[in-house]
LUMTI-901887 format. One record per atom (N, C-alpha, C): residue number from 1; residue in three letters; atom name; x, y, z. Coordinates in Angstrom, 2 decimals. Layout:
+-----+-----+----+---------+---------+---------+
!   i !  aa ! at !       x !       y !       z !
+-----+-----+----+---------+---------+---------+
! NUM ! Ala ! CA !       X !       Y !       Z !
...
+-----+-----+----+---------+---------+---------+
end
This chain:
+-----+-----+----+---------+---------+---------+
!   i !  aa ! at !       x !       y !       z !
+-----+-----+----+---------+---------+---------+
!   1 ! Unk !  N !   -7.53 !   -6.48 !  -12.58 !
!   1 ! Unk ! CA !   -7.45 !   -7.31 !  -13.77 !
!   1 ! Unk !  C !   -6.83 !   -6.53 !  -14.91 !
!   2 ! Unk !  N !   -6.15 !   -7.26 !  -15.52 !
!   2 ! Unk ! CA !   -5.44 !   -6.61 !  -16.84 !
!   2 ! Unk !  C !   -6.94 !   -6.84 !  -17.94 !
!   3 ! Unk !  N !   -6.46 !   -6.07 !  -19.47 !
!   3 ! Unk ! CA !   -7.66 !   -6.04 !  -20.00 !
!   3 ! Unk !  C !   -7.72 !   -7.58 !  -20.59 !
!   4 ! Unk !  N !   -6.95 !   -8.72 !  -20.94 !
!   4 ! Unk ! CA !   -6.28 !   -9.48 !  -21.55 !
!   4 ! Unk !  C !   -6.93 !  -10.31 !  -19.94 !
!   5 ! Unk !  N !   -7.77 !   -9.86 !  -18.79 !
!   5 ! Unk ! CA !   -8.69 !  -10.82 !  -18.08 !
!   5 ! Unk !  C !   -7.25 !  -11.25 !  -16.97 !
!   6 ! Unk !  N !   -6.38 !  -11.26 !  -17.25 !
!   6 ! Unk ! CA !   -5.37 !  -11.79 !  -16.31 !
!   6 ! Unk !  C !   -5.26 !  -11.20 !  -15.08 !
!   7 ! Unk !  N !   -5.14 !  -11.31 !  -13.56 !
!   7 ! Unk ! CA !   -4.57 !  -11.18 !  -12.40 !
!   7 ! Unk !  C !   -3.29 !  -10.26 !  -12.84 !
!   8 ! Unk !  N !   -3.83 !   -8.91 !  -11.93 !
!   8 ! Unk ! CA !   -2.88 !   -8.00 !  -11.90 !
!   8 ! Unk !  C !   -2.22 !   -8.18 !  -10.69 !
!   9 ! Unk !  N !   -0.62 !   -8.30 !  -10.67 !
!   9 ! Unk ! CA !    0.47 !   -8.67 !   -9.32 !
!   9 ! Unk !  C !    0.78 !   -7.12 !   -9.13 !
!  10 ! Unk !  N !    0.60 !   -6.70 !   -7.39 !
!  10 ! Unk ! CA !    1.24 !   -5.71 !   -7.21 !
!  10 ! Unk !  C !    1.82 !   -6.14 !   -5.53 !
!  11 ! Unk !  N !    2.76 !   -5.09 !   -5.14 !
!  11 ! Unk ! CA !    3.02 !   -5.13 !   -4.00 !
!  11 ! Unk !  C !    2.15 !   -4.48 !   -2.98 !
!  12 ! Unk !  N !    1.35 !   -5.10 !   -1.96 !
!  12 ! Unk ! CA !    0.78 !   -4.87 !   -1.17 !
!  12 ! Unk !  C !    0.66 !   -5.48 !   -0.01 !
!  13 ! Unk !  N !    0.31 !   -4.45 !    0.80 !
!  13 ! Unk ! CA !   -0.29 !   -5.22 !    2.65 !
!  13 ! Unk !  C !   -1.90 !   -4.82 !    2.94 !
!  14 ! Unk !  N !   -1.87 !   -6.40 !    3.43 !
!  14 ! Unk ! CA !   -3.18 !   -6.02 !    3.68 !
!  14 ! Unk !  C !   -3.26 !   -6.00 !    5.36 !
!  15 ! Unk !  N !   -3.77 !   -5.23 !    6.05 !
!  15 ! Unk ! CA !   -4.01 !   -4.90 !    6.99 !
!  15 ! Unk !  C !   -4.64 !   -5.26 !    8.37 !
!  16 ! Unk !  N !   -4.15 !   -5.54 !    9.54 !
!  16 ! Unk ! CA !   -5.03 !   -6.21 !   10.67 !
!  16 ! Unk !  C !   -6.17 !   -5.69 !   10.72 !
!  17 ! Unk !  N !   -6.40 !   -4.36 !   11.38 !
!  17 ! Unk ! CA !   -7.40 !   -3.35 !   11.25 !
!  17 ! Unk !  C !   -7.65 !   -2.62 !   10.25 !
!  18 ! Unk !  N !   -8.56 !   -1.96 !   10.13 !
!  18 ! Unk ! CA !   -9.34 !   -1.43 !    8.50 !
!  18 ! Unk !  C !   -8.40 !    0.35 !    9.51 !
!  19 ! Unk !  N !   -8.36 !    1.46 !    8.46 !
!  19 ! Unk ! CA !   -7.70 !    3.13 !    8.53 !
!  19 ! Unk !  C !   -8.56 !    3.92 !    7.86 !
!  20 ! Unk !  N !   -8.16 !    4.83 !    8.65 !
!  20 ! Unk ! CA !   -8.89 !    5.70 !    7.66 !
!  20 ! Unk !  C !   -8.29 !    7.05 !    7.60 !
!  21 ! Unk !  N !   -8.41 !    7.52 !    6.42 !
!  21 ! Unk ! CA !   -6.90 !    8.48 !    5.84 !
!  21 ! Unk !  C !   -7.78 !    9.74 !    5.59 !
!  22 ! Unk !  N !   -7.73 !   11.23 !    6.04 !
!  22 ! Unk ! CA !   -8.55 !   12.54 !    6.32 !
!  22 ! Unk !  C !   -7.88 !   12.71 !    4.73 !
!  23 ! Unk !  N !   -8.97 !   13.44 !    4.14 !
!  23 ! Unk ! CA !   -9.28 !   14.32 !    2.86 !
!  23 ! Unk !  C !   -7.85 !   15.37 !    2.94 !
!  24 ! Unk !  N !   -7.11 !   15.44 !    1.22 !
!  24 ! Unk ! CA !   -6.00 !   16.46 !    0.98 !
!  24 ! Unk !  C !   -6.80 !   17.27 !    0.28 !
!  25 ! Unk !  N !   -6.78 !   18.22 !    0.73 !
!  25 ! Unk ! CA !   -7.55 !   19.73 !    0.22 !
!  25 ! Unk !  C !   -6.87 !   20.17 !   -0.50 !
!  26 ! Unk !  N !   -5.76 !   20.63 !   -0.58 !
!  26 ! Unk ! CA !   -5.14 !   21.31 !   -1.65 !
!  26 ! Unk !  C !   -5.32 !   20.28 !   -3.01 !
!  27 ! Unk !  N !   -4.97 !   19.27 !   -3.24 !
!  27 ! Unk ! CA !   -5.79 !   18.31 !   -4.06 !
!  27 ! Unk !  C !   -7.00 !   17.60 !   -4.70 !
!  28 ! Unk !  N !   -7.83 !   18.28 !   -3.59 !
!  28 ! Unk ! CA !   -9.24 !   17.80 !   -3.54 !
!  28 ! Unk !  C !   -9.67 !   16.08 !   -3.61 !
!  29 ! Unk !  N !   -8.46 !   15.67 !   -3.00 !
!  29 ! Unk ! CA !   -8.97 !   13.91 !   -2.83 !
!  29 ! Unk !  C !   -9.85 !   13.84 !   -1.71 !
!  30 ! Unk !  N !  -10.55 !   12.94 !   -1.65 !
!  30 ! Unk ! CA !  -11.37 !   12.56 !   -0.39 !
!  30 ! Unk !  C !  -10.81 !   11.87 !    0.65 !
!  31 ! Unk !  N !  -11.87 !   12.25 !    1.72 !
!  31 ! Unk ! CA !  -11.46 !   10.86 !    2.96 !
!  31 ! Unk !  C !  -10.93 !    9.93 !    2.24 !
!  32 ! Unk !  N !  -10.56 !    8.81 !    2.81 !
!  32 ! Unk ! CA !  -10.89 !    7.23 !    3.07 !
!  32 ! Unk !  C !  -11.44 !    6.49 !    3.62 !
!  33 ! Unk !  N !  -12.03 !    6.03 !    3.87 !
!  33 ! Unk ! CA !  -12.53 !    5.22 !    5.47 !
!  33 ! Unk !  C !  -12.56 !    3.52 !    4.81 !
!  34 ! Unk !  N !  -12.36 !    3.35 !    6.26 !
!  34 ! Unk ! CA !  -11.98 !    1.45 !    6.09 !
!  34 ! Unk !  C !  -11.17 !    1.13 !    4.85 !
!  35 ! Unk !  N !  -10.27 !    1.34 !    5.11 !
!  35 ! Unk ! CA !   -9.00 !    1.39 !    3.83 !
!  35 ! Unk !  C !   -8.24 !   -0.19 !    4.93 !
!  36 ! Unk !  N !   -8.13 !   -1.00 !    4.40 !
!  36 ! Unk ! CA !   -7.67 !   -2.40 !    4.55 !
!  36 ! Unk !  C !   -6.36 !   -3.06 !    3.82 !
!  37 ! Unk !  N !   -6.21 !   -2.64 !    2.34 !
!  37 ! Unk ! CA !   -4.99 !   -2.66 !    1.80 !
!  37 ! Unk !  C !   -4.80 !   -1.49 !    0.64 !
!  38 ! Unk !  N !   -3.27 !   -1.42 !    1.29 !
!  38 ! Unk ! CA !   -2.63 !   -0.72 !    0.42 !
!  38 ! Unk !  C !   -1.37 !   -0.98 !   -0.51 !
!  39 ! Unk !  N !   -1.87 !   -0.58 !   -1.58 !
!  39 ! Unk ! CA !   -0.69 !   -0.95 !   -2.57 !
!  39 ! Unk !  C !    0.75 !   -0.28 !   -2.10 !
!  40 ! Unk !  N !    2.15 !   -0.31 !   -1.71 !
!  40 ! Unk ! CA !    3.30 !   -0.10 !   -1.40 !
!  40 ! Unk !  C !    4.27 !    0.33 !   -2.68 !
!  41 ! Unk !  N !    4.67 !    1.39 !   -2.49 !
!  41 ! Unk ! CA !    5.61 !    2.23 !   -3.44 !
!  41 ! Unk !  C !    6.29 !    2.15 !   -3.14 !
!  42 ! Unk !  N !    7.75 !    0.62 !   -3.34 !
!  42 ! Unk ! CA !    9.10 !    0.26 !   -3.28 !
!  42 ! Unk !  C !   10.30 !    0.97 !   -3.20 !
!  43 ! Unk !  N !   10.85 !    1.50 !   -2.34 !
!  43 ! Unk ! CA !   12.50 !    1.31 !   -3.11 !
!  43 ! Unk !  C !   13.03 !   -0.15 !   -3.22 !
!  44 ! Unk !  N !   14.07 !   -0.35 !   -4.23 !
!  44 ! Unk ! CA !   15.07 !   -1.25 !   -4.05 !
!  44 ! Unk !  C !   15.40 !   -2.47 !   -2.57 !
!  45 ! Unk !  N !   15.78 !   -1.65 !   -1.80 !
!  45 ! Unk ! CA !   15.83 !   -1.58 !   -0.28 !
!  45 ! Unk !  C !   14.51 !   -2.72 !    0.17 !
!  46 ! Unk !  N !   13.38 !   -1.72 !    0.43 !
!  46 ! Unk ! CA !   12.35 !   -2.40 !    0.82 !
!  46 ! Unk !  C !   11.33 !   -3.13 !   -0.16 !
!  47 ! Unk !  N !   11.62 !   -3.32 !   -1.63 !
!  47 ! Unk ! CA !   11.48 !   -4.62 !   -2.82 !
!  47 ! Unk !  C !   11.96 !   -5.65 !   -1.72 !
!  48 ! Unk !  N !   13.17 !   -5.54 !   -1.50 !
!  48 ! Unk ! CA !   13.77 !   -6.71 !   -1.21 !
!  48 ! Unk !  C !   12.92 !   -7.72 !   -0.14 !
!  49 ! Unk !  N !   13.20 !   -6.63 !    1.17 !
!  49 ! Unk ! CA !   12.40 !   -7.06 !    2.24 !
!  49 ! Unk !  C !   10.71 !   -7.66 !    1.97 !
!  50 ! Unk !  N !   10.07 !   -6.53 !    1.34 !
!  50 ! Unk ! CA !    8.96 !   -7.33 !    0.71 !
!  50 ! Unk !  C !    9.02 !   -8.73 !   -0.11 !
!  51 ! Unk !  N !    9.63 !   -8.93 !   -0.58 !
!  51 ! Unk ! CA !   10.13 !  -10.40 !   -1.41 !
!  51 ! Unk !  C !   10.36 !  -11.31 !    0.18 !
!  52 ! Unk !  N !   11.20 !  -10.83 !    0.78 !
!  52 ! Unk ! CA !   11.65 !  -12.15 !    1.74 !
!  52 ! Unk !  C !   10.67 !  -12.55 !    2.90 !
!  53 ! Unk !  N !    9.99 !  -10.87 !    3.27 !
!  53 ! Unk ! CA !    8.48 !  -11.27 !    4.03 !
!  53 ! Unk !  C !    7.46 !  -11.63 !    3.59 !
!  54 ! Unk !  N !    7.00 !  -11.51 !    2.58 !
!  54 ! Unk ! CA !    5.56 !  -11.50 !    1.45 !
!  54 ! Unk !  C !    5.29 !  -13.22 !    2.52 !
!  55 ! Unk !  N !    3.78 !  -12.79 !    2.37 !
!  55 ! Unk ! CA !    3.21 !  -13.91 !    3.17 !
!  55 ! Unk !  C !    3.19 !  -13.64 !    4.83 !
!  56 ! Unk !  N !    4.37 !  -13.33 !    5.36 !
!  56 ! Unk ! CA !    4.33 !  -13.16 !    7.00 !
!  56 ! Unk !  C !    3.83 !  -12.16 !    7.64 !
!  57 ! Unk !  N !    3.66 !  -12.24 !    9.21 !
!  57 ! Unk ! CA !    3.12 !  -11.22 !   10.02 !
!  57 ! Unk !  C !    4.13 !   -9.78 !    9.69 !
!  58 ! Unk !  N !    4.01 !   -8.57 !    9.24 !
!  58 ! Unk ! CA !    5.32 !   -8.19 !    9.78 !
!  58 ! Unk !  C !    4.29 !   -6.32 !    9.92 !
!  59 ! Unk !  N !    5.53 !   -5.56 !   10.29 !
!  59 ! Unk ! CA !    5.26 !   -4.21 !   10.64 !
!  59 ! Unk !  C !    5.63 !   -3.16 !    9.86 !
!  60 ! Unk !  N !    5.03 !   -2.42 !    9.14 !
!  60 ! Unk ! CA !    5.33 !   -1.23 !    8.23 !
!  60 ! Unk !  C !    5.25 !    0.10 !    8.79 !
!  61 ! Unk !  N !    6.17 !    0.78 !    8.68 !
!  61 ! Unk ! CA !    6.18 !    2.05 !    8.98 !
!  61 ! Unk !  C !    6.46 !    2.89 !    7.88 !
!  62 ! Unk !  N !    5.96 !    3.78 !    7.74 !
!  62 ! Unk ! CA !    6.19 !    4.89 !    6.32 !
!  62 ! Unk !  C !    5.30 !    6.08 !    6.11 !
!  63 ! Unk !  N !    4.95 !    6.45 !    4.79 !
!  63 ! Unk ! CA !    4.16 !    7.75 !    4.69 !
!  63 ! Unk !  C !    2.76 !    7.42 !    3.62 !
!  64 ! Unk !  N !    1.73 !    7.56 !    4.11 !
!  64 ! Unk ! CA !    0.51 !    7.16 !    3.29 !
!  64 ! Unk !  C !    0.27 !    8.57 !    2.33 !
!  65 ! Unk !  N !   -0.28 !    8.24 !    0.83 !
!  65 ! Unk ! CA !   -0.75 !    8.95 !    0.75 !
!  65 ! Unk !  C !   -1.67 !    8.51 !   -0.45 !
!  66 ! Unk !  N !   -2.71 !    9.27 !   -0.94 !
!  66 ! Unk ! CA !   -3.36 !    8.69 !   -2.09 !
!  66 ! Unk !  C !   -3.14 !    8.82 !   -3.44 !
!  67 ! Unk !  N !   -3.66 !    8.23 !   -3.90 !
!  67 ! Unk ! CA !   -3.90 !    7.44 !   -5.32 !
!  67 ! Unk !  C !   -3.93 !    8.68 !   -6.67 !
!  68 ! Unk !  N !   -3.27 !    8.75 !   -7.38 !
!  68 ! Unk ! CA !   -2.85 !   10.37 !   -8.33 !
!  68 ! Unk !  C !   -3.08 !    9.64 !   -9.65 !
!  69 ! Unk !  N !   -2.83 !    8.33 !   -9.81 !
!  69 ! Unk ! CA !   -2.77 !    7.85 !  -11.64 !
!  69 ! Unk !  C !   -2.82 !    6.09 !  -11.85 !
!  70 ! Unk !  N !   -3.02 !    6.43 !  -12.77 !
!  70 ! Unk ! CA !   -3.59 !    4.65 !  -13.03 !
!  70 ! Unk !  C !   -2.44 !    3.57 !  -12.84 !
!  71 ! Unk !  N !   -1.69 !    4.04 !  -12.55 !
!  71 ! Unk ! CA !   -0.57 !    3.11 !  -11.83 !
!  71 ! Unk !  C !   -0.69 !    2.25 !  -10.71 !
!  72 ! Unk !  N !   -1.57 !    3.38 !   -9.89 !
!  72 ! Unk ! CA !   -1.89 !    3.42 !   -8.27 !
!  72 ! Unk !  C !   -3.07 !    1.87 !   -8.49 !
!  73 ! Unk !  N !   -3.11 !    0.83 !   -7.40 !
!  73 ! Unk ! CA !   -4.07 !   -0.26 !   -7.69 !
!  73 ! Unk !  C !   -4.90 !    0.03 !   -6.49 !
!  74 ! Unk !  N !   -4.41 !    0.53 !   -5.59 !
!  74 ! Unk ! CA !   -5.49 !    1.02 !   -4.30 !
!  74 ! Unk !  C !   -5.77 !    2.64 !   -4.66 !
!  75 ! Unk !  N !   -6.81 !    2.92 !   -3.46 !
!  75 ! Unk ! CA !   -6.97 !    4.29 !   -3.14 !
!  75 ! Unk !  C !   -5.78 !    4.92 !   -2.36 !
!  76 ! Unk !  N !   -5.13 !    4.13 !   -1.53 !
!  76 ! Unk ! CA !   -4.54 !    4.49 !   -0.45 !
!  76 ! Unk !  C !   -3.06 !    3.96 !   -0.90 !
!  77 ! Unk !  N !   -1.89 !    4.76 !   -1.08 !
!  77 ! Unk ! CA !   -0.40 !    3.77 !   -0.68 !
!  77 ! Unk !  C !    0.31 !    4.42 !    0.14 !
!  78 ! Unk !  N !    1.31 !    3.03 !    0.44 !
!  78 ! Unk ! CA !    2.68 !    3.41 !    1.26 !
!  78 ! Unk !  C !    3.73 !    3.73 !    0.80 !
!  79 ! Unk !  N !    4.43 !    4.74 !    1.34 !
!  79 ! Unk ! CA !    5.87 !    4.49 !    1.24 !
!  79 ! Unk !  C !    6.56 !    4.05 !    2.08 !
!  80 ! Unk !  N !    6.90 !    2.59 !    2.37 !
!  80 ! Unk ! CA !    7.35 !    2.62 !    3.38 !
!  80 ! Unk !  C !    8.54 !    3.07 !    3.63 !
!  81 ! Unk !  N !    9.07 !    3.16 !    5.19 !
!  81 ! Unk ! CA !   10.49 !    3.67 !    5.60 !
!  81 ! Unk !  C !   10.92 !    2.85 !    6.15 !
!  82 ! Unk !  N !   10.34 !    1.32 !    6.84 !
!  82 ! Unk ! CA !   10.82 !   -0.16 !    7.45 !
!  82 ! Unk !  C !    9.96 !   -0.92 !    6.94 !
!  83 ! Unk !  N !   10.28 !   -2.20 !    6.98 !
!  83 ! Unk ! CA !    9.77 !   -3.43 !    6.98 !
!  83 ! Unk !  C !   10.37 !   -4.69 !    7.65 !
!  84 ! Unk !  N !    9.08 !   -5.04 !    9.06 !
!  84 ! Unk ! CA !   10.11 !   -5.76 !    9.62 !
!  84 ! Unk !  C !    9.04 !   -6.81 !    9.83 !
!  85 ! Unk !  N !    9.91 !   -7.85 !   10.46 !
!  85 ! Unk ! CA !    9.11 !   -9.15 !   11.06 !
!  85 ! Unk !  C !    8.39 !   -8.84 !   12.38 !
!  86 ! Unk !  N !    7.03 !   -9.50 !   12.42 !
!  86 ! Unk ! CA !    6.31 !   -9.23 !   13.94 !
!  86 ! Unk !  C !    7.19 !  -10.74 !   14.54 !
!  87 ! Unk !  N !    7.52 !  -10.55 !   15.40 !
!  87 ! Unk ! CA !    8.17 !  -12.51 !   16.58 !
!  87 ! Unk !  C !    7.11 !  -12.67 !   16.87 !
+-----+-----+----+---------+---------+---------+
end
């Protein structure tokens, strides 16, 4: 929620199965466990694809990592490196 009470829009997937993402030590973040959606850190590129899939089955591949600043709306994001349709 914004402070102004409104629905905050971000790009995200939410997940078939729940993940769970092992503790960065040099950082001192924690586990994760049952991590279900993650907010997605765009390029251009895959904005797009997210716009034309948003709503459908589809498959993400990329690099997880956690949450550093109030930007971040999950614990957990992607970067993805594809975004495709499941047939």
């Amino acid at each position: 929620m914004k402070p102004e009470g409104e629905k905050l829009e971000f790009p995200a997937i939410r997940l078939t199965e729940p993940i769970s993402v092992p503790e960065d030590e040099p950082r001192d973040w924690p586990a994760e466990k049952n991590v279900v959606l993650l907010h997605m850190a765009l390029d251009e590129e895959n904005m797009s694809a997210f716009k034309r899939l948003k709503g459908k089955t589809v498959e993400v591949t990329g690099r997880l990592f956690h949450s550093d600043n109030g930007n971040h709306q999950t614990s957990v994001l992607i970067f993805p490196v594809s975004i495709s349709p499941i047939k």
